[in-house]
PAGUMI-481991 format. One record per residue (C-alpha): x, y, z; residue in three letters. Coordinates in pm, whole numbers, padded with zeros to 5 digits, always signed. Each point is the difference from the previous one (the first is absolute). Layout:
XYZALA
...
//
This chain:
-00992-01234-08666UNK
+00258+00097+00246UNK
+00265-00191+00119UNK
+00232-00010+00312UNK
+00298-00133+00143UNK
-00015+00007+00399UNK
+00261-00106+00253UNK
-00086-00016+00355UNK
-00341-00096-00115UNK
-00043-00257+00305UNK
+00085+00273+00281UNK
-00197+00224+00203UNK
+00002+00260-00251UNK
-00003-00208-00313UNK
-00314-00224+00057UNK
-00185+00328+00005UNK
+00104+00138-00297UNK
-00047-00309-00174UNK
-00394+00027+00174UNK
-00017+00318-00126UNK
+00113-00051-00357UNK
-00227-00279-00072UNK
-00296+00195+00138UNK
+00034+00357-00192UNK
+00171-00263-00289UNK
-00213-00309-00078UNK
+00187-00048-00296UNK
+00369+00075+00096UNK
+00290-00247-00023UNK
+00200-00024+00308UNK
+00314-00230+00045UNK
+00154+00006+00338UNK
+00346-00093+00059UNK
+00022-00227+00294UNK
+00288-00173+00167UNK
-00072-00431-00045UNK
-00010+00005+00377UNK
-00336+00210+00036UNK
-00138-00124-00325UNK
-00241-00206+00222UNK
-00072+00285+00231UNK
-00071+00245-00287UNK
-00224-00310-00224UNK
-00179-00009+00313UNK
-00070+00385+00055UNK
-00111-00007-00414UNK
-00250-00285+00092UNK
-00110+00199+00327UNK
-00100+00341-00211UNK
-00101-00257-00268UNK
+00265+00138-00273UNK
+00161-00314-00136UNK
-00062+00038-00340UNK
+00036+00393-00009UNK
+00362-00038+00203UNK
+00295-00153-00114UNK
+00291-00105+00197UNK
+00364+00040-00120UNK
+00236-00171+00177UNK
+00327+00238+00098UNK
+00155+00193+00218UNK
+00105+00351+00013UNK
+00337-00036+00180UNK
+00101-00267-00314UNK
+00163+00128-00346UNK
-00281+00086-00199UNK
-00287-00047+00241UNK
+00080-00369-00075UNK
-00310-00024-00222UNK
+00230-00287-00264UNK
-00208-00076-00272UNK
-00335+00155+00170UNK
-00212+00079-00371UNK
-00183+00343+00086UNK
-00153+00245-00214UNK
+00012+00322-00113UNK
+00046+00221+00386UNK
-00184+00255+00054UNK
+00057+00147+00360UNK
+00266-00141+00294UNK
-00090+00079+00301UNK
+00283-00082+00254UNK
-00105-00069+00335UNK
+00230-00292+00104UNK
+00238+00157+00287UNK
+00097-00064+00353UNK
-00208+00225+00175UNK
+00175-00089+00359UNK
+00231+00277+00168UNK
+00176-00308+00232UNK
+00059-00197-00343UNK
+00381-00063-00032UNK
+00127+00272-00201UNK
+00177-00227-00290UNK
-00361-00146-00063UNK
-00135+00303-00038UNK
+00253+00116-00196UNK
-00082-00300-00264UNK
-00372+00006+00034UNK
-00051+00398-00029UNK
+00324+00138-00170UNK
+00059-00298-00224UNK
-00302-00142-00077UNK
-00108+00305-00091UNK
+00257+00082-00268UNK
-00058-00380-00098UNK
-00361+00095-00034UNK
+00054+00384-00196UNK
+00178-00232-00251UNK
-00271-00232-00051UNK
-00239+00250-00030UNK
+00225+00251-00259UNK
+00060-00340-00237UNK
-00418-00061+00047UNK
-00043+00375-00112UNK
-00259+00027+00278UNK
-00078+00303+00239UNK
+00191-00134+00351UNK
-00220+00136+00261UNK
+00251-00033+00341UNK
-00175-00034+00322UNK
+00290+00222+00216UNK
-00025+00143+00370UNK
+00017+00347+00174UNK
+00259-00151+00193UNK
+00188+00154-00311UNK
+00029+00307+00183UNK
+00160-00161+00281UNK
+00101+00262+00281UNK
-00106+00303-00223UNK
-00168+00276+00204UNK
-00257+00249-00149UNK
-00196-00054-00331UNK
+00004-00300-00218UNK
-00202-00009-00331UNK
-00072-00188-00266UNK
+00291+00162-00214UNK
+00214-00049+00279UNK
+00291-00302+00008UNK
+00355+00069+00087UNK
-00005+00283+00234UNK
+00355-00080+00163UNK
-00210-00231+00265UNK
+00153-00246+00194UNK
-00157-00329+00068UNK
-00042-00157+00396UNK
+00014-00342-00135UNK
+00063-00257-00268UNK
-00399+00016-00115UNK
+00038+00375-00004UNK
+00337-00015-00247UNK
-00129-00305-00218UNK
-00314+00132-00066UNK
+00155+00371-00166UNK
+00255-00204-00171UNK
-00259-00247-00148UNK
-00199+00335-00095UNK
+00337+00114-00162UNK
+00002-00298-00205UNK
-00327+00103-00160UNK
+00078+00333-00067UNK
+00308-00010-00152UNK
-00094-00337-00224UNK
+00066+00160-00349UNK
-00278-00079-00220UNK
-00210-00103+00277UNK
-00370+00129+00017UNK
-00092+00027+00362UNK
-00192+00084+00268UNK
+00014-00018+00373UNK
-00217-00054+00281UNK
+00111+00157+00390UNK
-00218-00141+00246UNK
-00012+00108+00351UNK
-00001-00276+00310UNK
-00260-00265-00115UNK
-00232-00134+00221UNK
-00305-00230-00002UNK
-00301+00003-00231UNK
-00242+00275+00111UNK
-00265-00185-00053UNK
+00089-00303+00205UNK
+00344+00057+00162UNK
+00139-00267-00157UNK
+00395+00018+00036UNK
+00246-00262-00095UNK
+00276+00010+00259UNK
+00116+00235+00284UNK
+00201+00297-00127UNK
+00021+00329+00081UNK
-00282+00163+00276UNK
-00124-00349+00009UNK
+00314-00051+00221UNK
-00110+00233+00246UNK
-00395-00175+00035UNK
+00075-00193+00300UNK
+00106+00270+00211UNK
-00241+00221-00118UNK
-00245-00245+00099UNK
+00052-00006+00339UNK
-00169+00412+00029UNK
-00301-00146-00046UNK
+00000-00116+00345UNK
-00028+00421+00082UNK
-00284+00128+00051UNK
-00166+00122-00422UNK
-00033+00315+00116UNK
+00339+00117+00196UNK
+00181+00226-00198UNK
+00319-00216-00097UNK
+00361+00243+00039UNK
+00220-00083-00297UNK
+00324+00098-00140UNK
+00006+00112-00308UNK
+00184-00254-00181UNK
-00014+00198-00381UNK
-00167-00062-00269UNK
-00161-00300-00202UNK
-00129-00087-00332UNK
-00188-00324-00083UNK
-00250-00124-00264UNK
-00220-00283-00049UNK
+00082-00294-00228UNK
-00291+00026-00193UNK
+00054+00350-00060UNK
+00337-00097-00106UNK
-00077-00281-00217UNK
-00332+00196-00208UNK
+00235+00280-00064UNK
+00276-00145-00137UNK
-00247-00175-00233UNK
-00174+00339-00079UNK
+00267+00191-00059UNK
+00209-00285-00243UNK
-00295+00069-00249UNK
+00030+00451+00036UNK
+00153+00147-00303UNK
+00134-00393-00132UNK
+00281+00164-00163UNK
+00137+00218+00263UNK
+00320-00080+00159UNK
+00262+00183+00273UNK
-00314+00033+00232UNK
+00043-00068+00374UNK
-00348-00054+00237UNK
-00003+00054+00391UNK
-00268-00265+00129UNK
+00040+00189+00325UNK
-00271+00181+00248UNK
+00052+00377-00139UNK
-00112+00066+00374UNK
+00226+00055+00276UNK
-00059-00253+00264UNK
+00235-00064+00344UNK
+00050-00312+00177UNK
-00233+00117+00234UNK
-00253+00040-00228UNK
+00046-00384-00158UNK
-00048-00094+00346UNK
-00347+00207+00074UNK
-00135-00163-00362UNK
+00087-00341+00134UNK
-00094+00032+00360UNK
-00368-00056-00050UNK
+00088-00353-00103UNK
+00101-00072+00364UNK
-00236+00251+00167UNK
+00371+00189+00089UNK
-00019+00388+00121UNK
+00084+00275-00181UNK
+00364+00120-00041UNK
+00142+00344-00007UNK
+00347+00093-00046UNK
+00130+00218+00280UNK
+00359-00073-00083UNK
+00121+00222-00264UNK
+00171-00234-00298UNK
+00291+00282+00049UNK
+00084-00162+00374UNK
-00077-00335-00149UNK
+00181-00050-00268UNK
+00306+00072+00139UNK
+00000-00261+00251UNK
-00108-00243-00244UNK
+00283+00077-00186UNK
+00237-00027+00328UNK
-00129-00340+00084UNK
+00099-00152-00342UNK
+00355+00106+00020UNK
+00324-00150+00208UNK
-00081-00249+00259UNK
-00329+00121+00029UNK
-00083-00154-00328UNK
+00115-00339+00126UNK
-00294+00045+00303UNK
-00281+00100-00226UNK
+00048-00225-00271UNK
+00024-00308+00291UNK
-00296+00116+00121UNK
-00197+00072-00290UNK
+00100-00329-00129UNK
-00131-00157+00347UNK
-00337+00165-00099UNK
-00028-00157-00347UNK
+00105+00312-00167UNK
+00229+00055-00261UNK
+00278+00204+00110UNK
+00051+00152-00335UNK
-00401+00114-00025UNK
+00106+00239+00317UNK
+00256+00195-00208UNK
-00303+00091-00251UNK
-00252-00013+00214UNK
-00130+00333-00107UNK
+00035+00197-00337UNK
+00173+00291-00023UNK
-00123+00077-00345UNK
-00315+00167-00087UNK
-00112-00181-00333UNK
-00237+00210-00242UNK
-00183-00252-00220UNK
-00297+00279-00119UNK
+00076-00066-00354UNK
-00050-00332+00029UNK
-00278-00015+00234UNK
-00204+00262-00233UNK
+00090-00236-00288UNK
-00183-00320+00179UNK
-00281+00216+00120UNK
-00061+00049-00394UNK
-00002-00392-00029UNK
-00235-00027+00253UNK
+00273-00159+00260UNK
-00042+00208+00354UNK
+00238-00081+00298UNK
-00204-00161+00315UNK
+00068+00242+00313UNK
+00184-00238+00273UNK
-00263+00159+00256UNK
-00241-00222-00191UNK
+00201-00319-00002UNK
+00263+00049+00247UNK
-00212-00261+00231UNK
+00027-00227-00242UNK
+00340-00013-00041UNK
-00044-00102+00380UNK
-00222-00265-00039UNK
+00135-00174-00268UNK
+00352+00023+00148UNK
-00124-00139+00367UNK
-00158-00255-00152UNK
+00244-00161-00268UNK
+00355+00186+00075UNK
-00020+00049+00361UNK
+00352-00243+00134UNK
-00213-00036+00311UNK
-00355-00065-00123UNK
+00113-00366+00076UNK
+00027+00041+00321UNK
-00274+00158+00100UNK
-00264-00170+00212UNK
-00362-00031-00045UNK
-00226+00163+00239UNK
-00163-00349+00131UNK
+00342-00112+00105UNK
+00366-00015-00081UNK
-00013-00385-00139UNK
-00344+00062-00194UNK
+00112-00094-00376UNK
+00381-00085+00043UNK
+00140-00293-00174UNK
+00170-00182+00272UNK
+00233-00316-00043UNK
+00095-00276+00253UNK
+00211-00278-00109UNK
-00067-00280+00267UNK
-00374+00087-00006UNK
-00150-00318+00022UNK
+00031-00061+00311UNK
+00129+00179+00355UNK
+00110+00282+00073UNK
-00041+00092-00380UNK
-00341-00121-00016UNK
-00126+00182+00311UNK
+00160+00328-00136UNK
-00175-00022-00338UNK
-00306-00054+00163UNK
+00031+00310+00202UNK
+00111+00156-00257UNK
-00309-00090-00223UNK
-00215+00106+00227UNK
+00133+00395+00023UNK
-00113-00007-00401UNK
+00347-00084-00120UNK
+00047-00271-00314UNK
+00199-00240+00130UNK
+00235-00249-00241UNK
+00153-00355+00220UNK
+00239-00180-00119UNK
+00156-00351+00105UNK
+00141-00257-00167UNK
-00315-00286+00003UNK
-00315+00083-00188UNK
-00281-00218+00183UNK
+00141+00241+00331UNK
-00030+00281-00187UNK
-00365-00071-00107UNK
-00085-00097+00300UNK
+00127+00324+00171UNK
-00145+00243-00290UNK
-00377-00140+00050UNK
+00072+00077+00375UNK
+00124+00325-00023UNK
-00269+00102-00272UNK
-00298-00076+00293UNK
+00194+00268+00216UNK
-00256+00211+00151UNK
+00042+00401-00044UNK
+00201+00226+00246UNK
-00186+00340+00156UNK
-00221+00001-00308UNK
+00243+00000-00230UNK
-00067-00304-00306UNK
+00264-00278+00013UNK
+00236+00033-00289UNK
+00091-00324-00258UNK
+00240-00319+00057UNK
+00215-00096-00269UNK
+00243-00307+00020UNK
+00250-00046-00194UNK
+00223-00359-00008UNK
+00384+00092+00047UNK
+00332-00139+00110UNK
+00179+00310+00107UNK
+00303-00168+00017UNK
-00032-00057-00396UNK
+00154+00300-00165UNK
-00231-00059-00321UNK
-00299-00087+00194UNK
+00035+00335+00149UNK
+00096+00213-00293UNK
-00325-00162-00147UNK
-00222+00043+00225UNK
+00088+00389+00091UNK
-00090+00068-00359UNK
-00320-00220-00002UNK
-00041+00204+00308UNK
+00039+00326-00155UNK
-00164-00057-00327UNK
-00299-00104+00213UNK
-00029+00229+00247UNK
+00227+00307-00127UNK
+00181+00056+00351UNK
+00105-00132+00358UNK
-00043+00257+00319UNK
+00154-00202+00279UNK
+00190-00333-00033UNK
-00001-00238+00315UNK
+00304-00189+00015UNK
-00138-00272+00191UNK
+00091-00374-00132UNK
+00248-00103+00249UNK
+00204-00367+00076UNK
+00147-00031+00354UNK
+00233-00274+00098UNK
+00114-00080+00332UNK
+00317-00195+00075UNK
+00348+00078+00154UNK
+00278+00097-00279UNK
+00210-00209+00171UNK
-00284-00265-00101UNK
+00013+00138-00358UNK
+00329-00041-00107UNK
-00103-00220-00279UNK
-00355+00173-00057UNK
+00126+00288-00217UNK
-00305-00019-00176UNK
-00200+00056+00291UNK
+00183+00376-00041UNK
-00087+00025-00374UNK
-00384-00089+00030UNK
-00055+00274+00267UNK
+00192+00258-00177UNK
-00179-00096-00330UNK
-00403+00043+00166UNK
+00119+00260+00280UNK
+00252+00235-00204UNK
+00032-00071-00328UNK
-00360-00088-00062UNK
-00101+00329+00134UNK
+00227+00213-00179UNK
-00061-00138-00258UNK
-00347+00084-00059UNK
+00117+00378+00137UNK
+00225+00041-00298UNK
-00353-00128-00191UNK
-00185+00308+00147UNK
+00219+00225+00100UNK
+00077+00202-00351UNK
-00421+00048-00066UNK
+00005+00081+00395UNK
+00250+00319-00090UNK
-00163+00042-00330UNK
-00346+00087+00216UNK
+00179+00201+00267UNK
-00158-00249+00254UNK
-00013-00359+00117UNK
+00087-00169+00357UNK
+00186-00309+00070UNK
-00032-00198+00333UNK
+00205-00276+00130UNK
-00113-00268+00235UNK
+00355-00060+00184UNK
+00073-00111+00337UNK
+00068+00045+00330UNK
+00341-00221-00069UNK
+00103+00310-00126UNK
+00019+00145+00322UNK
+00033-00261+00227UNK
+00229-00232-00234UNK
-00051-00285+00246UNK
+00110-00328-00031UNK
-00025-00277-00288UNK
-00145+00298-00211UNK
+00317+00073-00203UNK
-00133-00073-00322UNK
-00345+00172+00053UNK
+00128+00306+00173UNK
+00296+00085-00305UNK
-00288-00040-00213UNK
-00225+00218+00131UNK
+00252+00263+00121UNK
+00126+00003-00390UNK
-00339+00113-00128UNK
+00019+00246+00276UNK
+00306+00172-00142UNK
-00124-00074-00358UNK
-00308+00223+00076UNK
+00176+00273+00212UNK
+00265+00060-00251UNK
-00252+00061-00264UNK
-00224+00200+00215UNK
+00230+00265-00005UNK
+00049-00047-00373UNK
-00396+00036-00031UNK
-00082+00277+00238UNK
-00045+00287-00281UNK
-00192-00281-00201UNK
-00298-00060+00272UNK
+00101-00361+00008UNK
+00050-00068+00386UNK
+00101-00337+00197UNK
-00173-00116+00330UNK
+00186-00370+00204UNK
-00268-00100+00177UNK
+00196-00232+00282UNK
-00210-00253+00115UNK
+00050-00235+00314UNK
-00113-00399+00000UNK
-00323+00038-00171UNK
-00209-00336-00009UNK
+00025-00099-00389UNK
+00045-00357-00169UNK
+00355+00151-00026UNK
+00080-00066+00356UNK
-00179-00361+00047UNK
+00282-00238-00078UNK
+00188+00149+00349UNK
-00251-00159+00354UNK
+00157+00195+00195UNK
-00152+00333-00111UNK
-00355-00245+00002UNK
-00106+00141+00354UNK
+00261+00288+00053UNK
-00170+00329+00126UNK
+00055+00306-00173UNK
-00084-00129-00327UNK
-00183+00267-00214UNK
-00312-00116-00203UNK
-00034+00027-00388UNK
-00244+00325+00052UNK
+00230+00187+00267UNK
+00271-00017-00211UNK
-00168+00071-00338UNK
-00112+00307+00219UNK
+00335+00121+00011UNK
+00062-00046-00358UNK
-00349+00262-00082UNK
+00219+00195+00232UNK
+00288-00003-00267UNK
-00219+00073-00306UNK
-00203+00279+00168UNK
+00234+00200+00187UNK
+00312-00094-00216UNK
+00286+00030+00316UNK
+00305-00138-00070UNK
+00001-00251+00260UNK
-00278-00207+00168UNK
+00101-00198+00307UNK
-00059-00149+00314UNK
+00033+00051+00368UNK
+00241-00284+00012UNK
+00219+00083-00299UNK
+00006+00384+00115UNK
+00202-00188+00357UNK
+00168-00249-00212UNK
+00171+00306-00210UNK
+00039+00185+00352UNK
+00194-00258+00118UNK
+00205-00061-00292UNK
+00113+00352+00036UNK
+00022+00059+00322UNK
+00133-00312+00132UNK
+00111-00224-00243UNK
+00143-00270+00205UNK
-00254-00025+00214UNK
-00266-00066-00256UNK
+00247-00238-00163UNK
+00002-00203+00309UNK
-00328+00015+00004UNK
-00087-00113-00337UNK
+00200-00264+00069UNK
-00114-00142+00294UNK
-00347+00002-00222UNK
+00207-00225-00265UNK
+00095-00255+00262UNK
-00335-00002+00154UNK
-00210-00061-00302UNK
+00153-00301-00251UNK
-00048-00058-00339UNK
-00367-00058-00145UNK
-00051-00371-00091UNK
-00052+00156-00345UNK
+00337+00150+00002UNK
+00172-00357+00126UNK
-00186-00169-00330UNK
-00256-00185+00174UNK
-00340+00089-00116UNK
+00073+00240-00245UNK
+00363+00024-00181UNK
+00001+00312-00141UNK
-00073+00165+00324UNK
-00171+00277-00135UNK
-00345+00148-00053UNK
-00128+00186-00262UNK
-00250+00388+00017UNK
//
């Protein structure tokens, strides 16, 4: 019975290996060191490949003085293979420095006072900007090293090597991508950066030969591949140590040709290089130098790409790995040809990595399955947009503050008839006081937990009150409520959403403000500020969100005939009040087309005017203000508070 000490056994890499182990060895002992804060990630991974009581956990951490392990009892070790690393070329370079450099000598130690083989999963990126030839017997060849990945990952290799007393062995793999079989990959790194814009050839025509440049040479390698022959070779010639394995493609594949194996997964044409590397290279070299540098790495960061993966963005090493590749084929392990699952790698990534596969529309329409939320939905303006919204296929969640309105409202909206064929999507409501900040913390993660995300918020719930300031000079608190429903209500529940809205790459937020904005007529002081603060609120972090995909829409609405308005008669008969429906058209408007402003006729002149001829308008505005008193509301009469309610 064999028996092994893994770290990294809950990464990419490591769950593999641990797959592989406990298939080829029923009986082996494996104990996997595993930092306490993934111990429930990694207990549920054993339970998922149903290896509880074949796996055990060790609590540690490699970057701690002796892995950390305390009083950890374990037997007799075997074999330690080290996979635990940061495998990130934009990690900060003092992490990596503790994590590959450090932890591994903290990890040579363990294994030299074990007395067991340490099998050292390394990189080629030991080679770093060697040119020519690099073979297995190959190490420190006066190379220098393009970045802080590059230099850890030779001096964590040096560690090994010069451990006296140490048996070792080490493993190079290439660039690892997803599972041939299924294209499973864990995260975005390396070509996977470069799948979006790839994607967008498949719009060519399949069969138009595609001019590339030819960008050099690549080398990458399945994870499964990876994983079943680091577990064949640990068992070749037990006893053997000083050996070093290429995992790598023995051969020689350019960029271009990565690209024609994936292709097919989009239905992209065919590329052929008909720029020479020797033109290429240079220039690629030029435009990551002096200011230049500045420009591409701005840009490349504006395209979600790491500006350090362009300084290695081809290899200008050519890695021999037939030794070791001859040595698997004995073993029965055989390296999948990426022509075979090149498309796979596509699939997999455009359907679980892609940072736009959220916000991509389906085919029936662009609301058809999107999880849309309107606070104030029970009635209104909110409850006329849900109810479009439902019908255009989208799942719809009101909130309000009383639950027999919100009933009501939900069996309404659930009898909404379809839109252009397309089946009406679901009503949630969900009780809320948005100006609670612990109502709203808990009901954004009820939210969450229930339905995993939120597309578009509609910032809808409104208060309006009417009245002079010079008739408020005691009402403070008529201030505070409108800024606590109108602004701080609203932001609120954007500070909810916002950080899974950037964690998605996607998500849309629309305000129902006001023509007071605009216009900022009289006895609307309190209203107006409110509105007009959510305004700025929303552009500001707009243009904090841009790169993100989270965008802003203030949709400016005039008098629209709500319960909010009722407590002032004079707006009773007034022309030029919009309906519930016109207005909730304008606020479809908002979620489907996503401008950053949606306005009126009227406010367009009222901002004109402001502009143009300030004192005019002024006067004007004024004479409104003497023409029109205050609301018998407003004066205390029938209703005190002088204020409604969306």
């Amino acid at each position: 019975m064999t028996t092994y000490f893994i770290t990294g056994g809950s990464g990419f890499i490591g769950r593999r290996v641990i797959e592989r182990l406990l298939t080829v060895e029923p009986d082996a002992r494996i104990h996997a060191l595993v930092r306490a804060q993934t111990l429930p990630r990694f207990s549920q991974m054993l339970t998922d490949m149903d290896a509880t009581g074949q796996v055990t956990p060790v609590i540690g951490d490699v970057t701690t003085p002796g892995l950390a392990v305390g009083g950890a009892e374990l037997p007799d070790i075997d074999h330690v293979i080290h996979l635990a690393a940061i495998y990130d070329m934009t990690a900060d370079a003092d992490a990596q420095q503790a994590a590959n450099v450090e932890g591994t000598a903290r990890v040579a130690d363990f294994a030299l006072t074990a007395g067991a083989m340490m099998h050292h999963v390394s990189s080629i990126a030991v080679a770093g900007d060697h040119r020519g030839t690099f073979t297995e017997d190959d190490f420190d060849a006066g190379q220098g090293f393009p970045s802080p990945y590059h230099r850890t990952k030779f001096e964590a290799e040096k560690v090994v090597r010069e451990r006296e007393g140490l048996r070792w062995r080490v493993y190079r793999p290439s660039i690892v991508v997803g599972d041939s079989r299924t294209g499973e990959m864990d995260k975005i790194d390396g070509p996977y950066y470069f799948f979006g814009h790839l994607g967008m050839l498949g719009h060519l025509p399949a069969g138009l030969p595609l001019p590339m440049p030819d960008l050099g040479n690549t080398n990458i390698v399945p994870v499964d591949f990876v994983a079943g022959s680091i577990v064949a070779l640990c068992s070749l010639e037990p006893e053997r140590s000083g050996i070093v394995y290429h995992l790598a493609d023995p051969r020689r594949r350019t960029i271009t040709g990565m690209y024609n194996a994936i292709a097919p997964g989009f239905h992209g044409p065919q590329g052929r290089n008909v720029i020479p590397n020797g033109i290429v290279e240079p220039f690629l070299t030029l435009a990551g130098t002096g200011p230049l540098r500045v420009g591409r790495d701005l840009l490349a960061t504006q395209q979600g790409i790491p500006p350090a993966l362009l300084d290695t963005v081809s290899l200008t090493v050519d890695f021999r790995s037939d030794d070791t590749i001859a040595a698997l084929r004995e073993r029965g392990i055989m390296l999948p040809d990426l022509d075979d699952y090149g498309p796979r790698l596509w699939k997999y990534w455009a359907a679980h990595l892609d940072p736009a596969r959220h916000r991509h529309n389906d085919s029936r329409g662009p609301l058809v399955g999107k999880n849309i939320l309107i606070t104030g939905g029970s009635s209104g303006i909110g409850k006329a947009t849900a109810r479009m919204c439902v019908a255009r296929g989208a799942n719809v969640f009101i909130v309000a503050r009383h639950a027999d309105d919100l009933d009501a409202a939900a069996a309404e909206l659930s009898a909404t008839a379809s839109k252009d064929g397309v089946p009406p999507g679901r009503v949630h409501n969900y009780q809320c006081d948005i100006t609670d900040e612990e109502s709203v913390a808990g009901f954004v993660k009820t939210l969450l937990a229930e339905h995993d995300h939120v597309d578009v918020l509609v910032n809808n719930a409104g208060r309006s009150i009417r009245r002079a300031t010079i008739n408020s000079t005691d009402r403070l608190h008529d201030y505070q409520r409108l800024m606590a429903v109108n602004y701080f209500g609203a932001v609120n529940l954007v500070l909810g959403l916002l950080p899974h809205m950037v964690e998605r790459q996607a998500g849309h937020i629309v305000n129902v403000t006001s023509i007071a904005v605009q216009s900022r007529g009289g006895r609307f002081g309190a209203y107006a500020a409110s509105k007009a603060a959510l305004e700025a609120f929303s552009d500001v972090t707009s243009t904090e969100t841009l790169s993100d995909h989270v965008t802003f829409t203030n949709v400016r609405l005039p008098l629209v005939r709500t319960r909010m308005i009722a407590p002032t008669e004079a707006y009773a008969n007034q022309a030029g009040v919009w309906g519930v429906d016109k207005a909730a058209a304008r606020v479809l408007h908002g979620i489907l087309e996503r401008p950053r402003r949606v306005g009126s006729a009227v406010g367009a002149l009222a901002e004109i005017g402001h502009r143009f001829a300030p004192g005019l308008t002024t006067r004007i505005l004024h004479q409104e203000y003497l023409a029109f008193g205050e609301s018998a509301a407003a004066l205390g009469k029938p209703n005190p508070d002088g204020d409604g309610s969306a």
